[in-house]
MARBA-3410 file (N, C-alpha, C, O; in Angstrom, 1 decimal):
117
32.2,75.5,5.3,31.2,75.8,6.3,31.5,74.8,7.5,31.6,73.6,7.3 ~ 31.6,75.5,8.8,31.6,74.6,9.7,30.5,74.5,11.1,29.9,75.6,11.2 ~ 30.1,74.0,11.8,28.7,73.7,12.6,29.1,73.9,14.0,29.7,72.9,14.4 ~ 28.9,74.9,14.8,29.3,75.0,15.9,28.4,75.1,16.7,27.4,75.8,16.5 ~ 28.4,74.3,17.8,27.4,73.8,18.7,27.9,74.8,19.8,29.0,75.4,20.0
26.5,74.7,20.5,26.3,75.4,22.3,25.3,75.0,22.8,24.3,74.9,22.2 ~ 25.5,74.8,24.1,24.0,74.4,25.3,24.3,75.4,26.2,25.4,76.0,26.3 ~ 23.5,75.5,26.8,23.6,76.0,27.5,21.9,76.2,28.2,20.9,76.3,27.6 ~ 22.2,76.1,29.7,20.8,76.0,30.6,20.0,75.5,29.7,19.3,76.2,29.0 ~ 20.2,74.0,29.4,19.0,73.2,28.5,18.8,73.8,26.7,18.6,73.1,25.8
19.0,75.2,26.5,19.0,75.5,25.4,20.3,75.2,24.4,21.4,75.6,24.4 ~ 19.6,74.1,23.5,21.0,74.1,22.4,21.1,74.8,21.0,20.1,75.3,20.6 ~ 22.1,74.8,20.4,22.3,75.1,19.4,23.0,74.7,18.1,24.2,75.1,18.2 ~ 22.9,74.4,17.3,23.9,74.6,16.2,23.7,75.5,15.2,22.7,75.6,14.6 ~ 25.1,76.5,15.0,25.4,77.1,14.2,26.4,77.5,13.2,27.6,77.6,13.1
25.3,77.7,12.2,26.3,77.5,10.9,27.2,78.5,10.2,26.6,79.4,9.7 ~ 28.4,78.7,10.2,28.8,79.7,10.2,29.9,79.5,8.9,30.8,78.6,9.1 ~ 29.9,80.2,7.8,31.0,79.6,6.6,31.5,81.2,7.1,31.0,82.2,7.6 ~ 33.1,80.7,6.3,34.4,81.6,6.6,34.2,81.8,5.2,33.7,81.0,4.5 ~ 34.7,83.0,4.8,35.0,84.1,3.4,36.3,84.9,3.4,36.5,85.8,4.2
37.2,84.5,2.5,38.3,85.0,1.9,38.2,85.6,0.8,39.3,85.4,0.2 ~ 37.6,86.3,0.2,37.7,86.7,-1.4,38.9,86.7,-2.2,38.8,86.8,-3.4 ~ 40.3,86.7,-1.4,41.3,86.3,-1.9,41.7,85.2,-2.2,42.7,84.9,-2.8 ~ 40.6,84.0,-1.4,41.6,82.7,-1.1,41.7,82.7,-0.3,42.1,83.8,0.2 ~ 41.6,81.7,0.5,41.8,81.1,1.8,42.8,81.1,2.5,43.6,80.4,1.9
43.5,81.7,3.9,45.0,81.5,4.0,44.8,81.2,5.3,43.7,81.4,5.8 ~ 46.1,80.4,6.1,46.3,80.3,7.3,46.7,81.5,8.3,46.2,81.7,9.4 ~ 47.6,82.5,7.7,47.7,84.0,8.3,46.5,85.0,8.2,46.3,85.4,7.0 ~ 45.7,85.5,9.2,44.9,86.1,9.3,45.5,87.4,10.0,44.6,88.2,10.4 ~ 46.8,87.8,10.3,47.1,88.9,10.8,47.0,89.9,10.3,46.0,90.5,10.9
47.5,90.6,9.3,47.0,91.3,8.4,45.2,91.5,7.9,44.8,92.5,7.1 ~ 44.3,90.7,8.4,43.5,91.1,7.5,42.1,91.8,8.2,42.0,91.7,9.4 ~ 41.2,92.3,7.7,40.1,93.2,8.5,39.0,91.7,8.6,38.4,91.0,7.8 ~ 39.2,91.8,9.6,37.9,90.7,10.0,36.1,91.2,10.4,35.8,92.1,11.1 ~ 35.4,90.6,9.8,34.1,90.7,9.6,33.0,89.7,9.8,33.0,88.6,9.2
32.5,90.1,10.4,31.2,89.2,11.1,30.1,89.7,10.6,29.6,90.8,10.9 ~ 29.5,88.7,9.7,28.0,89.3,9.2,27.2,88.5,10.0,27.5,87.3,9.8 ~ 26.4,88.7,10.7,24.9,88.0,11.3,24.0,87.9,10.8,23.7,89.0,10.4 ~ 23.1,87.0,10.4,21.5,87.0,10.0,20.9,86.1,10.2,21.2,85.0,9.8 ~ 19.6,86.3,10.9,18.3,85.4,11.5,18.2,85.2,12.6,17.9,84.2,13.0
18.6,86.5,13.3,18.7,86.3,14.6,18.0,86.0,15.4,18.3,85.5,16.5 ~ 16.9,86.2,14.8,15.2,85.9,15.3,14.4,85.1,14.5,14.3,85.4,13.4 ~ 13.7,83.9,14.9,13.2,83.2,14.3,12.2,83.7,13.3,11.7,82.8,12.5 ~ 11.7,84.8,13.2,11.0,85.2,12.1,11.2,85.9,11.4,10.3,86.2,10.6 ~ 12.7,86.6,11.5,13.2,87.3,10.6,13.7,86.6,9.2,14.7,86.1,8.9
12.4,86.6,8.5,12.6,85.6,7.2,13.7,86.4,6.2,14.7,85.7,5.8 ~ 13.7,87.6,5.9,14.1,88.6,4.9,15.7,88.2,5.1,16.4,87.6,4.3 ~ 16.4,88.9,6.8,17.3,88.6,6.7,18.4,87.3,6.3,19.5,87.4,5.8 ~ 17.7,86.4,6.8,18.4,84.4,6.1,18.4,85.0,4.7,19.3,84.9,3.9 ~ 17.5,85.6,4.4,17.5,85.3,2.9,18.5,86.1,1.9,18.7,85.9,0.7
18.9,87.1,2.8,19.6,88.1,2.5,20.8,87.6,2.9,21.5,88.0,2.0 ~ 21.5,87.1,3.7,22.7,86.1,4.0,23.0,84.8,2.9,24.1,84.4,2.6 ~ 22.2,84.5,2.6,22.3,83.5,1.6,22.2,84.3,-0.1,22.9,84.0,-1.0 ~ 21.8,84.9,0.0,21.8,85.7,-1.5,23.5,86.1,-1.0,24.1,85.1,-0.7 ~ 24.1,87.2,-0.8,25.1,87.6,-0.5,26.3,86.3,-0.5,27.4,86.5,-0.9
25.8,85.1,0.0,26.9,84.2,0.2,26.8,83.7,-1.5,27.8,83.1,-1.9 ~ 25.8,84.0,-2.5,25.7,83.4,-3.9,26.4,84.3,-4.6,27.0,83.9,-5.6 ~ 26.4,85.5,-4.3,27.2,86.2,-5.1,28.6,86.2,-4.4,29.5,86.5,-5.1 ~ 28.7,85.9,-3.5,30.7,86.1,-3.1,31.3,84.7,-3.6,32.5,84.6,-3.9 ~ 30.4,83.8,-3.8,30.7,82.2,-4.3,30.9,82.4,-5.8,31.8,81.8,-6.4
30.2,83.3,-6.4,30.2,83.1,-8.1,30.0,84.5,-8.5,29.2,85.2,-7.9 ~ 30.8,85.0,-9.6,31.1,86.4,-10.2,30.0,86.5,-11.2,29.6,87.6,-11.7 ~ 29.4,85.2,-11.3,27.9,85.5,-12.1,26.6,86.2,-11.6,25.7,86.6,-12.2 ~ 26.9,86.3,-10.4,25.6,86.2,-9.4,25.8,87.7,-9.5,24.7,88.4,-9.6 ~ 26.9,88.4,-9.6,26.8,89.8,-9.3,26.5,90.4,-10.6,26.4,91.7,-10.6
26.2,89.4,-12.3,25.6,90.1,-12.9,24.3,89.4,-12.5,23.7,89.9,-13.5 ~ 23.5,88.8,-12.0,22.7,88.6,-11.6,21.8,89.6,-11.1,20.8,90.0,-11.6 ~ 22.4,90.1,-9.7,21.9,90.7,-8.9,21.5,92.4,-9.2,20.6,93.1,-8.7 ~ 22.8,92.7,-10.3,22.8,94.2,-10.7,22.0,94.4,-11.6,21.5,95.5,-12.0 ~ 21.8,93.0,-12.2,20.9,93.1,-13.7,21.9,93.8,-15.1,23.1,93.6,-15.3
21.1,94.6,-15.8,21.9,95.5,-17.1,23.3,95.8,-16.9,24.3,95.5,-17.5 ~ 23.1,96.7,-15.6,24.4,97.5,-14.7,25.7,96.4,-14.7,26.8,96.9,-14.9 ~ 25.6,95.4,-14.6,26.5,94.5,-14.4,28.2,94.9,-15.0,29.3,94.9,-14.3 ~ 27.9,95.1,-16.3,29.3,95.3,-16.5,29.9,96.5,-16.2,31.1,96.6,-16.1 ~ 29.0,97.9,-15.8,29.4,99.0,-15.7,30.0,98.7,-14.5,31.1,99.0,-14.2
29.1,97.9,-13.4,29.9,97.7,-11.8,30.9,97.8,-11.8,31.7,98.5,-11.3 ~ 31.0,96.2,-12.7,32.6,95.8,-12.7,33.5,96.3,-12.8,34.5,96.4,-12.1 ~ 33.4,96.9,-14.0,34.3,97.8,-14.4,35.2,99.2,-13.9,36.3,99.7,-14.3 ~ 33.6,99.3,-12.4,34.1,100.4,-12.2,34.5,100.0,-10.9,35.4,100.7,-10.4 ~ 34.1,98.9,-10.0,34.8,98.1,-8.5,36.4,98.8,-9.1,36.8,99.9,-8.7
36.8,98.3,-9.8,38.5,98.4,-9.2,38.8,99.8,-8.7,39.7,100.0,-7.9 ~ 38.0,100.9,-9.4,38.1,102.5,-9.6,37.7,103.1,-8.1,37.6,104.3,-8.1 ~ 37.4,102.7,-7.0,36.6,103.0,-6.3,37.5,103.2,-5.2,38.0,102.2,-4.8 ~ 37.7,104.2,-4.7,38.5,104.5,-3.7,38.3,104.6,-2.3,37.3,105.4,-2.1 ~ 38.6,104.1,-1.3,38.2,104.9,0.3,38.7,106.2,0.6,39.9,106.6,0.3
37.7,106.9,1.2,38.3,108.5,2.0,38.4,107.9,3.5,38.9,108.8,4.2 ~ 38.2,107.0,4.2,38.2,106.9,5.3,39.6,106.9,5.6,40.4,106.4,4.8 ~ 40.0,107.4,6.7,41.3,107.6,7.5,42.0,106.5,7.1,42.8,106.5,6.2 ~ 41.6,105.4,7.8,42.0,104.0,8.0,42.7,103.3,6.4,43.7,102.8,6.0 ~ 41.4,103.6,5.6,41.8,103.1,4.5,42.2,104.1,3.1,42.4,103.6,2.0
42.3,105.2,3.4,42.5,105.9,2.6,43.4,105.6,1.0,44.6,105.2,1.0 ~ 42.6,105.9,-0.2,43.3,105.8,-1.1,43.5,103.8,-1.0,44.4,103.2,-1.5 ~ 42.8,103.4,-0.5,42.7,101.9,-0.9,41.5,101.0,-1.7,40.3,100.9,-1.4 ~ 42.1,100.7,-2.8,40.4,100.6,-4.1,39.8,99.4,-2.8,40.3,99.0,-1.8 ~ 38.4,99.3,-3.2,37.6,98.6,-3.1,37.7,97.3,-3.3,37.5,96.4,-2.4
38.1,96.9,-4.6,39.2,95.7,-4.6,40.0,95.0,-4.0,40.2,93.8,-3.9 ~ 40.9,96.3,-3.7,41.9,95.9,-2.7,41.4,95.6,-1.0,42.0,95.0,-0.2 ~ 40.5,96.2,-0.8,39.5,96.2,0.5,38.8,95.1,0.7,38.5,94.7,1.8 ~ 38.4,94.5,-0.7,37.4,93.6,-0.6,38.6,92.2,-0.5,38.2,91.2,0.1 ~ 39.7,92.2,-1.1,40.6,91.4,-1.0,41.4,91.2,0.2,42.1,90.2,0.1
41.5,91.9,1.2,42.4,91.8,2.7,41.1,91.4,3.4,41.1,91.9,4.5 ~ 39.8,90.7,3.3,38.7,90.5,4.6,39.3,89.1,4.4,39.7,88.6,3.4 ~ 39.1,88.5,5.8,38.7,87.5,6.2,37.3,87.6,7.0,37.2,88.5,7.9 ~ 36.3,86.8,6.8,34.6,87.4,7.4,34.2,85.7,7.5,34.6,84.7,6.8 ~ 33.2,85.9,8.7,32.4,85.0,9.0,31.2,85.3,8.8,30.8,86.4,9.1
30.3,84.2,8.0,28.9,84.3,8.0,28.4,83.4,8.6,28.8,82.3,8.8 ~ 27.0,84.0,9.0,26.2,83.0,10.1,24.7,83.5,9.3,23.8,84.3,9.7 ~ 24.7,82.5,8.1,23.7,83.0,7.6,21.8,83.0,7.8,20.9,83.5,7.2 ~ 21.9,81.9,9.4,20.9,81.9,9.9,21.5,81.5,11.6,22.1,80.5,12.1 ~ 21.0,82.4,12.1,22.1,82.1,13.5,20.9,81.3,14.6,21.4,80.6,15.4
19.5,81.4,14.6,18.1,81.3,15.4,17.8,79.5,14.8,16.7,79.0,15.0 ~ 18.7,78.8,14.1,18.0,77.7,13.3,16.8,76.9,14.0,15.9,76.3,13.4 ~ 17.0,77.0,15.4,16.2,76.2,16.6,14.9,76.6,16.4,13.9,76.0,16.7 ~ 14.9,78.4,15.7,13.6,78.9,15.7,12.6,78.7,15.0,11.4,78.8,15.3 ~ 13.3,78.2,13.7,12.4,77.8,13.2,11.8,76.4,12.9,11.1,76.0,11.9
12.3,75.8,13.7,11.2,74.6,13.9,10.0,74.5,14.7,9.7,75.3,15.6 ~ 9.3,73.5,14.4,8.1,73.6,15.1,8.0,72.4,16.0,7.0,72.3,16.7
END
């Protein structure tokens, strides 16, 4: 995770923003589908932070996703690799393999200023 600051006309900011590889981290990002998830963009959008942080607990730990599926868990798994795209772009590429070429940024509360008092 790293903390990227901005001012601007008196308003500042820090934001926190962690980088996601599901493959592993690399220096070459040419090859890969880059993604920008946003959340909290408004200081009272409670649901979304929380939904950015859930999401960052399951990409962190393979437990979290039997966590989150509950029962379902092993059928997911089992069936993530089976899962094909129809889309043009990606056609005939599993989900695995899709989920494995992102490099993505999260900004799992981007308003942090907001909610202070």
């Amino acid at each position: 995770m790293e903390v990227k600051h901005e001012d601007s006309n008196g308003y500042a900011i820090d934001m926190q923003v962690v980088t996601v590889e599901p493959a592993g981290l690399t220096d070459d990002h040419t090859d890969k589908i880059r993604v920008l998830l946003d959340f909290g963009e408004h200081a009272r959008e409670l649901v979304s932070s929380e939904t950015g942080l859930a999401l960052l607990r399951v990409l962190a730990n393979q437990a979290e996703i039997a966590h989150v599926t509950g029962k379902y868990a092993e059928r997911i798994l089992a069936i993530l690799p089976h899962v094909v795209f129809k889309a043009r772009a990606f056609e005939g590429t599993s989900l695995s393999a899709f989920v494995c070429n992102i490099h993505g940024s999260i900004l799992p509360m981007e308003n942090t200023g907001g909610r202070r008092t």
